[in-house]
Each structure stands twice: as C-alpha cells, then as structure tokens.
VMD Tcl script that draws the C-alpha trace (Angstrom):
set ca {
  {85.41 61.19 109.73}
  {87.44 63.92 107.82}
  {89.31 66.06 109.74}
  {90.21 69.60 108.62}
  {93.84 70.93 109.00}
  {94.06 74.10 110.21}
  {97.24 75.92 109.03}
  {99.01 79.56 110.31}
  {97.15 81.05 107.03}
  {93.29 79.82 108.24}
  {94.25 82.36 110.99}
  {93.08 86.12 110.15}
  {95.45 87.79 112.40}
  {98.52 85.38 110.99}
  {97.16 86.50 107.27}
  {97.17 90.20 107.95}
  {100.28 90.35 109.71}
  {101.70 88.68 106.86}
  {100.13 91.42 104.58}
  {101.62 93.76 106.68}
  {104.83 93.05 106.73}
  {104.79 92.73 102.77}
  {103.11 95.59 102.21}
  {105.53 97.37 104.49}
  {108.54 96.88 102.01}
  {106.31 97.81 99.05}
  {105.88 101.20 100.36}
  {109.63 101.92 101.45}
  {110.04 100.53 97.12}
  {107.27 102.90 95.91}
  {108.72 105.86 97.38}
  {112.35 105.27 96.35}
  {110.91 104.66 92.59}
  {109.50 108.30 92.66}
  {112.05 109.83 94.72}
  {113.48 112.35 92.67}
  {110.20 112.89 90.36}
  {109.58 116.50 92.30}
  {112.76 117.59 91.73}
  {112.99 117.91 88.11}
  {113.85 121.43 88.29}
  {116.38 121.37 90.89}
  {118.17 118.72 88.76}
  {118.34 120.74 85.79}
  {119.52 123.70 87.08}
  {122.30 121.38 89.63}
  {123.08 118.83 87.88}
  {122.37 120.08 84.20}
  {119.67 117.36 83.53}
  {117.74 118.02 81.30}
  {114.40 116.98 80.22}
  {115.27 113.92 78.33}
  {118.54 112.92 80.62}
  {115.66 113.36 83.58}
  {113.02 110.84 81.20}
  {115.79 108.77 80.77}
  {116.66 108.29 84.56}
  {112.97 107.75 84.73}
  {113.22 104.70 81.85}
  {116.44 103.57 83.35}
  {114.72 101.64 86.26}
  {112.99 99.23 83.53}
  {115.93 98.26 81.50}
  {117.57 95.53 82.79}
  {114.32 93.79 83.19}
  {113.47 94.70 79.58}
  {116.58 93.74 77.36}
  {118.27 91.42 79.77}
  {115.16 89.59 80.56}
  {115.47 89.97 84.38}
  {111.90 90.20 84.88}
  {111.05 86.90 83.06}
  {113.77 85.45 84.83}
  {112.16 86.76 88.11}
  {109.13 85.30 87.28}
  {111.02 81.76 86.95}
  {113.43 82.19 89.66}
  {110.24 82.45 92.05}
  {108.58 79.49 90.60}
  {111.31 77.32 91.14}
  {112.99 78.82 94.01}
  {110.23 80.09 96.03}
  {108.74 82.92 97.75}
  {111.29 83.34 100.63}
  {114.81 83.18 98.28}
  {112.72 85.65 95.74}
  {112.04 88.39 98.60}
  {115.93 88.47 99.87}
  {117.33 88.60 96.60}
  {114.65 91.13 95.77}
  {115.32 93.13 98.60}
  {119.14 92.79 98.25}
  {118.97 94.01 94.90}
  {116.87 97.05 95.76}
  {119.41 98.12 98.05}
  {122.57 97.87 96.09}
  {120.97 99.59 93.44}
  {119.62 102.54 95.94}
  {123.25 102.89 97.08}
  {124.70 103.61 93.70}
  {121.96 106.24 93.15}
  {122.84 107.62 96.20}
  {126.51 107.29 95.20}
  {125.84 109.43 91.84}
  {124.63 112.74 93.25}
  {126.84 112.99 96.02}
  {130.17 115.52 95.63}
  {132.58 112.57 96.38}
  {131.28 110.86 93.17}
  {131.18 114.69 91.62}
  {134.91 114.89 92.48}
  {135.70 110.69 91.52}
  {137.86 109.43 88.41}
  {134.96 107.51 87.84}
  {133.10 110.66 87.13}
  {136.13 111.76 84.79}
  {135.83 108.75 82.73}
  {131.95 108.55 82.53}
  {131.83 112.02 81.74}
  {134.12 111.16 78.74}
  {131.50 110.18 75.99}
  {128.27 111.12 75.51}
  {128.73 114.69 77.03}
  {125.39 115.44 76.85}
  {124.32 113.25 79.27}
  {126.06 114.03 82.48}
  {128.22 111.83 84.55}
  {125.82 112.00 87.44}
  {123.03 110.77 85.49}
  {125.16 107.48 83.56}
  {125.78 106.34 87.39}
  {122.33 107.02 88.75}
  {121.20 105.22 85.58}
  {123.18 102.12 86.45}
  {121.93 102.41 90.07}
  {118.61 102.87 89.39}
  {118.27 100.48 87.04}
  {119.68 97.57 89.21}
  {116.93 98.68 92.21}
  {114.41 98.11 88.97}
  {114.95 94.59 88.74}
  {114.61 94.40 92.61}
  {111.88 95.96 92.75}
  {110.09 94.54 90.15}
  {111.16 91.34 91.30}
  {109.63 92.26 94.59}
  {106.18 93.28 93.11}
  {105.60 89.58 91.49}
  {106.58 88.38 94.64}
  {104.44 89.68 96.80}
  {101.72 89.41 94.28}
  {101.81 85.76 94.72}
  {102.46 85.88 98.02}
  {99.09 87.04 98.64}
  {97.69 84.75 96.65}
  {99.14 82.08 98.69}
  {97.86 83.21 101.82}
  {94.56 84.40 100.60}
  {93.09 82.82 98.02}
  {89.37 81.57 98.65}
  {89.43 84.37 101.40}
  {89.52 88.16 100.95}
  {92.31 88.34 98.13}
  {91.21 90.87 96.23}
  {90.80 93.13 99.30}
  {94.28 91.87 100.50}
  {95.52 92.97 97.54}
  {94.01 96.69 97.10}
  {95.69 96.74 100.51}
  {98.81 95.65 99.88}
  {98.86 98.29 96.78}
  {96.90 101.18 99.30}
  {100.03 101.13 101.88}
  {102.36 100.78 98.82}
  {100.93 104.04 97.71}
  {101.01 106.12 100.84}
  {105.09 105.84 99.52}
  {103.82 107.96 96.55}
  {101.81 110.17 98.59}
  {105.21 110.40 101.22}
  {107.78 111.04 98.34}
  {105.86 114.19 97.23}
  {105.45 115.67 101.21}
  {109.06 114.72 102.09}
  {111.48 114.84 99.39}
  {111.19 118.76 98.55}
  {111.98 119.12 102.23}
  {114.49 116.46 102.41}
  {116.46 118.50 99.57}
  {115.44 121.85 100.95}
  {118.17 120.49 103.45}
  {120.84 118.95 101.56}
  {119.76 118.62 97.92}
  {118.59 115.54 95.95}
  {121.36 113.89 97.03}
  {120.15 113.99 100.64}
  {116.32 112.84 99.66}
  {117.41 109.68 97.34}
  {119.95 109.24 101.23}
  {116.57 109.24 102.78}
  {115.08 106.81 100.57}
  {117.64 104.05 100.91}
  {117.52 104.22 104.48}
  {114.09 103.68 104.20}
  {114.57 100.63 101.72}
  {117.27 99.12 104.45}
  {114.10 98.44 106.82}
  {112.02 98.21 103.99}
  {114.62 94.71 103.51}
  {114.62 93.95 107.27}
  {110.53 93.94 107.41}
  {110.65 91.45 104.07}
  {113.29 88.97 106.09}
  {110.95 88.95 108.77}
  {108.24 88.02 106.91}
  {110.30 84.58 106.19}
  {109.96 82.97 108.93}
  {106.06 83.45 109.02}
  {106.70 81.74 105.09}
  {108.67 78.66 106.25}
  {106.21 77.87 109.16}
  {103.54 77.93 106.40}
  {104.94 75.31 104.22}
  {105.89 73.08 107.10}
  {102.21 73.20 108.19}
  {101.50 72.70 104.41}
  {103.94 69.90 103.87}
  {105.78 72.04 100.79}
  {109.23 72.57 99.30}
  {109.02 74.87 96.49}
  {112.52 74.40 95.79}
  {111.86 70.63 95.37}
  {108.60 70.24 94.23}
  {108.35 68.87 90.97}
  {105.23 70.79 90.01}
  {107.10 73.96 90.71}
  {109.54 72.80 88.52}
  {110.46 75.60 85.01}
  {109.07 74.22 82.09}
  {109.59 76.31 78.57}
  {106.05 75.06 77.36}
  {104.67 76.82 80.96}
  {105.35 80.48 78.96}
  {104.45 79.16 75.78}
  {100.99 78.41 76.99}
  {100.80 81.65 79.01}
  {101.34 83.62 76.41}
  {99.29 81.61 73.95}
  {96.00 82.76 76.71}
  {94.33 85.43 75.34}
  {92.96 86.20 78.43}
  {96.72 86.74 79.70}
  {97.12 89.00 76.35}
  {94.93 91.41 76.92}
  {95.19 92.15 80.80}
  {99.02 91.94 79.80}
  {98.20 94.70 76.68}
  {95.94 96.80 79.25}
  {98.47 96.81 81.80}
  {100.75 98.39 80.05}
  {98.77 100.83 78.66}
  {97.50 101.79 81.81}
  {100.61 101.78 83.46}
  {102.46 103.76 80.78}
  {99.91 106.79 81.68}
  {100.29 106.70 84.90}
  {103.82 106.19 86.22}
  {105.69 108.30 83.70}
  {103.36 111.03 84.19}
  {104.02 110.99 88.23}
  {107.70 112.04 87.10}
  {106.52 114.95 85.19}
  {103.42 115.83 87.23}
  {105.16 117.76 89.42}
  {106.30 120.73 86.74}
  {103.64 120.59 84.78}
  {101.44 121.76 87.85}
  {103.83 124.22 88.97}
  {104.04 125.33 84.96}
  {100.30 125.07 84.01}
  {99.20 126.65 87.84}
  {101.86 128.93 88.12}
  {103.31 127.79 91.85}
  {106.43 126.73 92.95}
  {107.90 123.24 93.20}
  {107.31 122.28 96.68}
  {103.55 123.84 96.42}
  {102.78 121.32 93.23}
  {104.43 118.78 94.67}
  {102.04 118.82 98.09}
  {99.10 118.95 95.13}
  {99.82 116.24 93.62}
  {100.65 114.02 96.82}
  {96.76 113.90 97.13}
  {97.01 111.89 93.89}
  {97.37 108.44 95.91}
  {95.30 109.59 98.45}
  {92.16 108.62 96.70}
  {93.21 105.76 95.42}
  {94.78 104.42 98.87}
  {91.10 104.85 100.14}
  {89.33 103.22 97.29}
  {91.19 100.38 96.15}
  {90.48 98.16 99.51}
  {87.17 99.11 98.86}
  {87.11 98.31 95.29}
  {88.64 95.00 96.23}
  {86.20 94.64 98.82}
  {83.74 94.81 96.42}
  {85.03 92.12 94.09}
  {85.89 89.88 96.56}
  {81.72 89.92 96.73}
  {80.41 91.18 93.95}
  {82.76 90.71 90.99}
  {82.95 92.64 87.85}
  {86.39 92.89 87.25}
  {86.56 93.40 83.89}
  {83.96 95.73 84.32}
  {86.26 97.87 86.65}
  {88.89 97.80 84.14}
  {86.87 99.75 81.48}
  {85.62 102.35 83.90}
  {89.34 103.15 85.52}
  {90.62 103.30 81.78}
  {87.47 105.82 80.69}
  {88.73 107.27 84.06}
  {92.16 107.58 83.16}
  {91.88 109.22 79.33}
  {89.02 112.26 80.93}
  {92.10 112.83 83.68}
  {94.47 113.15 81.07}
  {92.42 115.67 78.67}
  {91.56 117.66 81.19}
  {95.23 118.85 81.84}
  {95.85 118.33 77.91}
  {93.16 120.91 76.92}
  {91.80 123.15 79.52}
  {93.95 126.52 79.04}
  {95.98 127.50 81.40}
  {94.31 130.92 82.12}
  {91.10 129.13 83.32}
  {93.38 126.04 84.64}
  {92.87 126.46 88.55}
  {93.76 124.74 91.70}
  {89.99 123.32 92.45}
  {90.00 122.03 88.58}
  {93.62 120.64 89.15}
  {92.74 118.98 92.69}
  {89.64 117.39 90.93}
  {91.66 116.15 87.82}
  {93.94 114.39 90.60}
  {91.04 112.79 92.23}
  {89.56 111.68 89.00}
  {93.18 110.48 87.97}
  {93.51 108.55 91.76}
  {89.87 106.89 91.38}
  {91.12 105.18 87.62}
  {94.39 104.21 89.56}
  {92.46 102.64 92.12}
  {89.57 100.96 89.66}
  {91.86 99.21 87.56}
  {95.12 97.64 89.56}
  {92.47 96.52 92.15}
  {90.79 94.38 89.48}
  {93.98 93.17 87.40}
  {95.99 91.44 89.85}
  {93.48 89.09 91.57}
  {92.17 88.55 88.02}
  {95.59 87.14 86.78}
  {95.04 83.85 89.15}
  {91.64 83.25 87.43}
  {93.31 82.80 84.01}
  {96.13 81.04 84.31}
  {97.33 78.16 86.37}
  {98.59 78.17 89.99}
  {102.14 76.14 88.97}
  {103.31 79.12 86.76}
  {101.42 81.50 88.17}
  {105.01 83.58 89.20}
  {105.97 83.33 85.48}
  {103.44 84.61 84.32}
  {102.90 87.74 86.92}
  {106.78 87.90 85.49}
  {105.50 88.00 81.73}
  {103.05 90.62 82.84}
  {105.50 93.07 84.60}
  {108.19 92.35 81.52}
  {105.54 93.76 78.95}
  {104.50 96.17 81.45}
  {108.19 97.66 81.45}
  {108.74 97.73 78.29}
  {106.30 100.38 78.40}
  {107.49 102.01 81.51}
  {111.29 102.30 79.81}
  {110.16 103.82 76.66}
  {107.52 106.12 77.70}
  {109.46 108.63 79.92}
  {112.34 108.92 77.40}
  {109.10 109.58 74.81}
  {107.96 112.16 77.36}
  {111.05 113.85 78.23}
  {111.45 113.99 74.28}
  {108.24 115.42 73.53}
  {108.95 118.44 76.10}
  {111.31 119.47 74.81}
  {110.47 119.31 71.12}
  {106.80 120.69 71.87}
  {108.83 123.63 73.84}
  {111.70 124.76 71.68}
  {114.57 127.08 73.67}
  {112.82 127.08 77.00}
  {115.51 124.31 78.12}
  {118.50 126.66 77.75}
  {116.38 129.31 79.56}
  {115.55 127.01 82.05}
  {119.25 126.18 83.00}
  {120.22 130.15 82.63}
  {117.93 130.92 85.10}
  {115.52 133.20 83.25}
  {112.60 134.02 85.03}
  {109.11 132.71 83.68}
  {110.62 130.11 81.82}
  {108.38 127.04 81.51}
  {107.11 124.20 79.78}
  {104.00 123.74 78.08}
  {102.65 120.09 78.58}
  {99.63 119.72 76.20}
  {101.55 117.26 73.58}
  {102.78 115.01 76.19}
  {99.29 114.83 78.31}
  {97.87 114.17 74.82}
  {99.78 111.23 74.50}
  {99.13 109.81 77.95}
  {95.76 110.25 76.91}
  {96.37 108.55 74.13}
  {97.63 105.39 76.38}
  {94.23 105.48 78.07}
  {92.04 105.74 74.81}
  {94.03 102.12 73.79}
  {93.19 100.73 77.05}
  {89.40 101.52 76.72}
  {89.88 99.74 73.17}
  {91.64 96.69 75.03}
  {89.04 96.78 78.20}
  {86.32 96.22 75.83}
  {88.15 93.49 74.26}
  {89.18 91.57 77.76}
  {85.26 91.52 78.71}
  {84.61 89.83 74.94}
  {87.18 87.52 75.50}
  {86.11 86.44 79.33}
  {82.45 86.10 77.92}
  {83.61 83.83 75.34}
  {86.20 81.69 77.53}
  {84.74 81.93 80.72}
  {87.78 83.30 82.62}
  {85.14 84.45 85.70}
  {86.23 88.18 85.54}
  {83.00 89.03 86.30}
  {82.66 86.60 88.84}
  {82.94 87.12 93.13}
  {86.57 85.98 94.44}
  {85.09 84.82 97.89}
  {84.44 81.74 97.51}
}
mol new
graphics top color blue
foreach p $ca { graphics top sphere $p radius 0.5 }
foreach p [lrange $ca 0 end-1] q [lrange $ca 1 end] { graphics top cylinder $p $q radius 0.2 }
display resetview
C-alpha cells in the first residue's frame, strides 16, 4: 500500500505564512520603486531636475539588468543556486542600492568632493541625480531579482493548489506599497524633503530584508522534507540550450511581448501620474497624489479574486485581452478629454478603470508562465521575461520625460523660476501609453491564437 508524504507545503497555514512573509518584502520593494514619483515637482524646483533628468532616474532602476544582463543572470543564478541564496542576495542588493539613493539627496553628499567631481561633466544633469542613478539602479537588479524569485517561490509551494490566487496575493500586498508611497511620501517630505521620504523607504526595505531571511528557514525545512538540493541537483543544473528553447516558445514570446507592453503603460506612467493630475485637475501635489493612491486600491481587491477565478475557471488569455482593452480606454481618457470638462469623479473613474486592467492582466500572466515552459528553467525564463520587460521599463520614462518637455516648450524654465500657473500638458505622452496598450490588444489576440494552436492550457483551470 502507497503511502502519501505529507510535506510543510501540504499544510495551508505553512503555505500562507510562507506567502506572507514573501509578499511582505515585495511591498517594502514596491514602495521604494515609486518613492519619489509624487515629488516630481519638489525635485525640480530643489534639486533642478528636470523632466527628463526625473524620466531618467525613473529608467535608471532597469539598466543594469538591461545592458549588463543582470536580470538573465538572475534568472540563472536562481536556477542553479536556489531560492534561499537568490532572496539574500536579492535583498542585499536592494539595500545597498536604497542607501546610495538615500546618500544622493542628502546635504552631506550636496556638500561631498564626490559631488564636485560628478557635477563635472554633463552639467545638465545634476550631481544628485548621477548618484541616485547609480543607487537606484543597483536596488533595480535587487529588486528585480527579488520579483523572479518570489514568482517561483510560489510556484513551489503552490502549484496544483491555489497558485494563481497565491499569486494575485502576493502582487495585492505588493501593491498596497504603491497605494502607501502616494499617502506617505508627500508627508514624509513635508517634513524633511525627498531626502527624508527615500530615508523612510530604506528603513522600510531593512525589514523588508529581515522578513525575506526569515522566510529561509521555512525554505530549507521544505527541501529536507522534499529530499532536494538545488545547488546540487543536476536537473537544476544551467544549460545554454535551456534559453535557447525558451525563447524559441512562442508561447513564451508573446506573454514576454505583452508584458512589456503592458508594463511600459503602466509603471512609467505612475511616475508622472502624479503632475499630470495636479496639471490636468488643477490641485496641488499632495491632493493628486492621495487621488491617485486609489489607483492600487482596485486592483489589490481584484486580483485575488481574479486569481481566484482562474485557479477554477481559467481563461487566462482571455483576461489578458480584456485588462489590455482596459488599459488603452484608461489611457485615452486622460489623453483626450479636455481639461475644462476633466473632473475629479471622471479622474477617480479613469483610475479605477486603469486599477481593474492592472489587476486583469498580471493576475493571469504569471501563473500562465509555468504552463508553457518547463519546471527545470522555469527561473530563467521568469528572468528572460523581466529582462524584456525592462528594457521597456528603461526606455519608456526617458521617452516620457522627453516627450514633456518637447510637447510643452518653455514651461520647464518657468517651472524652476517659480512662475505661477506654470504646467504641463500631458496629451502626447498619455497618447503614447495608449499606444503601448493598443500593441498589447494586437499581441493578446495573438497569445489566444497561439495557445489554441499549441495547447499551452491558458484557458484552462490551475486547480488541479
């Protein structure tokens, strides 16, 4: 007679106190990535940033993991070193690169030789801004590293179970970081300037580290119980011909395509969202900031839901194309609707339409990824996905931050000279975000031919 083996992830209380603790870091990450993003103003006019120096801090996260590879060597690292190495480093690397953020605004930096010599070339882009670039880019490949992590990290614990529900979760808590940064950061610098907000931020990644080393030992008692090494296991071993035939899968190509398309529309707008409420509504900064903090609000609520949902019922791909028709009405609405008829009930309804698409679509990519490709390189390929998916993320605010201030010609200089009513206008820019989401209908469209043809299972339940 077979016997069963019951292991610390066949217990529902083990699993979601694992998800917890995850989940926990993911948050602390999510609000340092937006940290700054509602004080665009008070940078310019402080630190002389202006719009592109302040798209550019926004790219800076990505490129590391862009054009030194970091993120495909994430994706390897985690394969062959495992889950528990991956989080520390992760979580190391977030920190280090929080600290010289910090480190950049501050008045000893202001007041450094360091500052002397990086404020040597490229005047135009202030010394502040070179440092915070460096800093913020080194917390990208932490961070980054940290989201493929715990991406199959859930998988491990909850595959055949509620995964897809696990992870709208996971991204739900992650979000309420989003939702924080806009509440807290306006007052955190009402009290000691950005400076003191990105302060907050790392102390909030410190125990964002602590909650991920804690969630080791929960790790190593699973693979006792499941007789694994990672490090050892030959199966888990890096084999070139494991990307080759990841990115040969066109099933991987277009989720990889949509994600970044998606993505692109929805993370470089959070940096600008702030000012172009407070511009198109008229308000002050702290005012369009608490406006748009309701934009993760929705989608904290739905996406356990939506995963809920697939877990039972499927339609993945389905969910996809809806979030991404979602996601280009958001972005026309605050393209085209003047701004004499623009109000707060229209805005606040254009956020929730915005929140539902960021909810529909995350909460069907990432449990979809496992169906496609094999468990072995699954962390490579999550890695692949968040690679392409940066490459997007480090062009498109320096695109943005561009297109303001070409679509708005002088109001920069009367920004920073303090001339009251000066503002930008952000139709072009929305237009292009819109333009992201009109690709990824395109590309939706395309992922549900190409599960029909292969038989991915997009469409299919994840409970098994």
């Amino acid at each position: 007679m077979n016997q069963i083996k019951k292991t610390l992830k066949d217990s529902a209380i083990a699993r979601w106190i694992a998800l917890l603790l995850i989940s926990l870091t993911m948050f602390f990450a999510y609000f340092f990535v937006d940290v700054v993003a509602p004080l665009q103003t008070m940078l310019e006019t402080g630190y002389k940033w202006s719009p592109e120096v302040f798209g550019m801090l926004g790219g800076s996260e990505f490129f590391l993991n862009v054009f030194a590879g970091f993120l495909i060597l994430s994706g390897i690292i985690l394969d062959k070193m495992g889950i528990r190495f991956t989080l520390i480093t992760a979580g190391l690397t977030m920190v280090i690169g929080a600290a010289i953020k910090f480190y950049a605004l501050t008045a000893g930096f202001a007041d450094s030789a360091l500052a002397g010599w990086l404020g040597s070339f490229s005047t135009w882009v202030p010394a502040s801004a070179k440092l915070a670039f460096v800093g913020f880019a080194i917390f990208g490949v932490g961070v980054e590293m940290a989201g493929i992590t715990v991406s199959k990290t859930i998988v491990k614990w909850f595959r055949g179970k509620e995964m897809a529900l696990a992870m709208g979760l996971e991204m739900a808590i992650a979000r309420l970081g989003v939702f924080a940064v806009f509440r807290l950061t306006p007052i955190f610098a009402d009290s000691g300037g950005p400076s003191n907000s990105v302060f907050w931020g790392l102390g909030f990644l410190c125990i964002g580290f602590i909650t991920f080393f804690i969630y080791t030992f929960m790790d190593a008692r699973l693979d006792n119980q499941l007789g694994e090494n990672p490090a050892e296991s030959p199966e888990e071993s890096f084999r070139v011909s494991d990307l080759l035939k990841i990115i040969k899968n066109p099933g991987f190509l277009a989720i990889a395509g949509l994600c970044v398309l998606f993505y692109s529309a929805i993370f470089p707008f959070q940096k600008f969202a702030t000012d172009m409420l407070a511009s198109k509504l008229h308000i002050d900064i702290k005012t369009a900031a608490a406006y748009f903090s309701y934009f993760p609000i929705g989608a904290m609520v739905l996406t356990p839901l939506i995963g809920y949902f697939l877990d039972i019922k499927g339609k993945g791909a389905s969910m996809m194309l809806y979030g991404a028709i979602l996601l280009t009405i958001s972005h026309l609405i605050f393209a085209l609707v003047p701004s004499d008829i623009f109000s707060v009930p229209i805005a606040l309804g254009t956020i929730v339409i915005l929140g539902t698409a960021f909810s529909l679509v995350p909460a069907s990519m990432w449990p979809s990824v496992p169906k496609i490709v094999q468990d072995h390189y699954l962390g490579s390929a999550y890695g692949l996905i968040f690679y392409i998916q940066n490459i997007g993320l480090l062009l498109v605010p320096i695109l943005i931050g561009w297109a303001v201030t070409q679509s708005n010609p002088g109001v920069a200089e009367q920004i920073v000279a303090g001339v009251e009513g000066a503002k930008y206008d952000y139709t072009v820019p929305e237009l292009i975000f819109a333009g992201f989401g009109a690709a990824a209908i395109i590309l939706s469209l395309v992922l549900k031919r190409v599960d029909k043809k292969h038989g991915y299972g997009l469409e299919l339940p994840n409970k098994q």
